[in-house]
N, C-alpha and C positions, 0 to 999 in steps of 0.2 A: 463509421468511427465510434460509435457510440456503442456498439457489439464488441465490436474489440475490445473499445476501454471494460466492458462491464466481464469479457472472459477474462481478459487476462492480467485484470486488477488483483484477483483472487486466487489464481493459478501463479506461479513462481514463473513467468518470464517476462513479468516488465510490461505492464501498462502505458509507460510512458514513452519508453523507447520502440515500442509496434506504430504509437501517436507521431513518432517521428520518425519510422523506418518505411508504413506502408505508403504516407502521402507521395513521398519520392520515389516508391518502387511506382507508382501509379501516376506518377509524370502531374501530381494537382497542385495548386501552385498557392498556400496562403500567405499572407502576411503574418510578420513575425509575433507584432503585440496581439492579434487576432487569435492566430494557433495558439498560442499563451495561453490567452483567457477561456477558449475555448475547452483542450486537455485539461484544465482542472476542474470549470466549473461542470463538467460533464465528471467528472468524479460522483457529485452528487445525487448521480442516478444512483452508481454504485452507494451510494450513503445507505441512501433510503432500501439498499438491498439487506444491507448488514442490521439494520434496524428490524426488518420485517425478519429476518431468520433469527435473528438473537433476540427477538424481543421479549421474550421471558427471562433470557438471563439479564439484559438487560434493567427490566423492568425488579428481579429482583438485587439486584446489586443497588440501584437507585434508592430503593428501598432501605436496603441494609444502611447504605451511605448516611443519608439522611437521619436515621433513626440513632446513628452511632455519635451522629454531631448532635441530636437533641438531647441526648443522656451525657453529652460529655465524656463518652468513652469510643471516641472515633475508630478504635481497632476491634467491636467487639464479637464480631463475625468471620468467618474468609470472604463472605460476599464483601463486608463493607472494606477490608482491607483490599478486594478487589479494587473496586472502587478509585483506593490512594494510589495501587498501584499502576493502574491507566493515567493517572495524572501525572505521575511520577516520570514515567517510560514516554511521556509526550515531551519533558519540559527539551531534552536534548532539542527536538525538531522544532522546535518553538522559535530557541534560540538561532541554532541555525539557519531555517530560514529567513529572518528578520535579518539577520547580519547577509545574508549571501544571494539572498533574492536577484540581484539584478544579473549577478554574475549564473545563476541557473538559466536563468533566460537566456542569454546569450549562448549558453552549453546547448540550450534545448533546438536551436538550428543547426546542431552539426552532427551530423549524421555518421561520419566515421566515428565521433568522440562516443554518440550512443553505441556502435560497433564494440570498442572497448571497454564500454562498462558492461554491455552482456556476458563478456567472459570473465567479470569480475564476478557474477550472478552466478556463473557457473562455477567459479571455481569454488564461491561460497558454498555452492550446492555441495559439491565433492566433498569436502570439507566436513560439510556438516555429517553426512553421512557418513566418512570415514570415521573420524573421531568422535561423533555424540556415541555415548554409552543407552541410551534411551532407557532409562531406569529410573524416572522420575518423574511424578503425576501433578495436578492439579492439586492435592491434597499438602506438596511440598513447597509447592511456588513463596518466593519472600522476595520481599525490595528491594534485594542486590538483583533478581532475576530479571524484575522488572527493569530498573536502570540498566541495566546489560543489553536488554533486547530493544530499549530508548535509544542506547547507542547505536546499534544496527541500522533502526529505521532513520537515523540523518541520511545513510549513504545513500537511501533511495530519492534525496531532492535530485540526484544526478538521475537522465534519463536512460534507463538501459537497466539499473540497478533495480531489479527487481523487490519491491519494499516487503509483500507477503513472502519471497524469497530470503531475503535479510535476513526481516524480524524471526522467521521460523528458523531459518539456519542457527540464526545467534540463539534461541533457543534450544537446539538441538547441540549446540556446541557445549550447555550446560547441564547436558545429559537427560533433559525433560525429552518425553517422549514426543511424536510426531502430532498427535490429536493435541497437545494440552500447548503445544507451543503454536499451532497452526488458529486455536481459538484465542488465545492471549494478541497474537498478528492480527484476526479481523476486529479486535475490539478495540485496542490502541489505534486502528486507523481512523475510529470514529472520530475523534478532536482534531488530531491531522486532517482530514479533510473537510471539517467546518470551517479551521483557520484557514487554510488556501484558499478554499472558498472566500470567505468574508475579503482575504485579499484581493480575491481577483474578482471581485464583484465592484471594489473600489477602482480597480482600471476600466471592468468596464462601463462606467459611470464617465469619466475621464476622454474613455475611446468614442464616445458617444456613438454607442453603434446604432443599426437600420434596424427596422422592424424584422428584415429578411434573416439578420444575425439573430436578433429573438429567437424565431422560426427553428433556427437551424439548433441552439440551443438546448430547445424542447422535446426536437427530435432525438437529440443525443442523450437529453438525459433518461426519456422511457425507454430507448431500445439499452442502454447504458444499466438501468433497473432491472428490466427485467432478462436480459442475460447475465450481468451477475447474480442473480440472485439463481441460477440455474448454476454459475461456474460454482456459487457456495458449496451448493448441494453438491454437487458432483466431487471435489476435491477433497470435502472432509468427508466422505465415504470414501473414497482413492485413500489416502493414508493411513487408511486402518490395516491397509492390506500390500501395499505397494511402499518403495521405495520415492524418494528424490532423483533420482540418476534421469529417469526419463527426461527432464523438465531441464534439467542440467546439461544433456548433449543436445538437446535441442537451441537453449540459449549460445553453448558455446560453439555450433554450426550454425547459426545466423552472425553472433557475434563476428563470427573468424570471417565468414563471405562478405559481410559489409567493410570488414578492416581492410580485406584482401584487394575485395574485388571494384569498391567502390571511389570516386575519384572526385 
């Protein structure tokens, strides 16, 4: 589970919904507030993926950030307005998931529901592809683009909805190219997935789990590291070169067999 989360966190088919498609293809049988806690906070491997491959840009945007607030001129870089921009493009998920939390959960055991929103991933894909103009870099990015691409990643608290699929779609629907929207997607996911985190570290505190749940955690979050940070590599050299469509017929042929086929 922890390979899977860490490919397909970063590749456009949905991390969460593979979290809820392959247990059932594989007849393994968990509890519901367990699987919860577990798909997210195995996200974290993936964190610490996005940290190690971005860590310089990150390291300098941090930078920028900070220096921009100690001069009192918080816009005075692109790194530092980077920076507002991640914050900006977080607050949508913020919100949402604190109002809708309990009802994602309840989504996150229904495996047809995950079937449907793969083909909403897809058709995102198509989409983006069809109509993004791809004619706009990093050097044009501004605060509507950010909140734009905020708004996308809500759709991904649904399981199936692929979130680096969204977020890059919605970026590509504003005409940014496929590199500058696919690095804008792994950077915004970093706040999103500390916050899920920190939440579901409060259940499982709650759930009072075994040591053997520790165990299983640990596991998922190193193999969860270090396949994504192999998925990183691979996909933004893939979109220098390649299109979306592949990653979009694929979503909506599992999508379509789960809807179809599954009872």
């Amino acid at each position: 589970m922890g390979v899977i989360q860490g490919i397909t966190e970063f590749i456009p088919i949905s991390s969460s919904g593979h979290l809820v498609i392959i247990p059932h293809l594989l007849g393994w049988k968990f509890s519901g507030p367990e699987a919860f806690i577990f798909n997210v906070l195995v996200q974290w491997g993936t964190l610490f993926a996005v940290f190690i491959y971005f860590r310089r840009d990150l390291q300098e945007i941090s930078v920028a950030f900070a220096k921009g607030l100690r001069s009192g001129k918080p816009f005075v870089s692109r790194d530092a307005c980077m920076g507002w921009y991640i914050i900006v493009a977080t607050i949508p998920s913020v919100i949402a998931g604190l109002l809708f939390k309990e009802t994602v959960q309840v989504v996150f055991s229904s495996v047809k529901g995950t079937g449907f929103f793969l083909l909403i991933t897809a058709a995102l894909l198509y989409f983006a592809e069809y109509q993004g103009k791809r004619n706009r870099d990093s050097k044009t990015f501004a605060a509507g683009d950010a909140i734009w691409i905020g708004c996308f990643q809500v759709l991904a608290l649904l399981p199936g909805v692929s979130r680096s699929g969204a977020t890059v779609a919605g970026g590509m629907i504003k005409n940014l190219d496929r590199s500058t929207a696919a690095r804008f997607s792994f950077l915004i996911s970093i706040p999103v997935m500390i916050g899920a985190g920190v939440l579901a570290l409060t259940d499982l505190i709650e759930l009072q789990a075994t040591n053997d749940f520790f165990m299983l955690l640990l596991v998922g979050f190193i193999c969860a590291l270090i396949s994504g940070y192999i998925a990183i590599r691979w996909f933004i050299s893939y979109l220098n070169q390649h299109t979306l469509y592949l990653f979009a017929t694929y979503c909506f042929l599992l999508g379509a067999f789960i809807v179809l086929e599954w009872n």
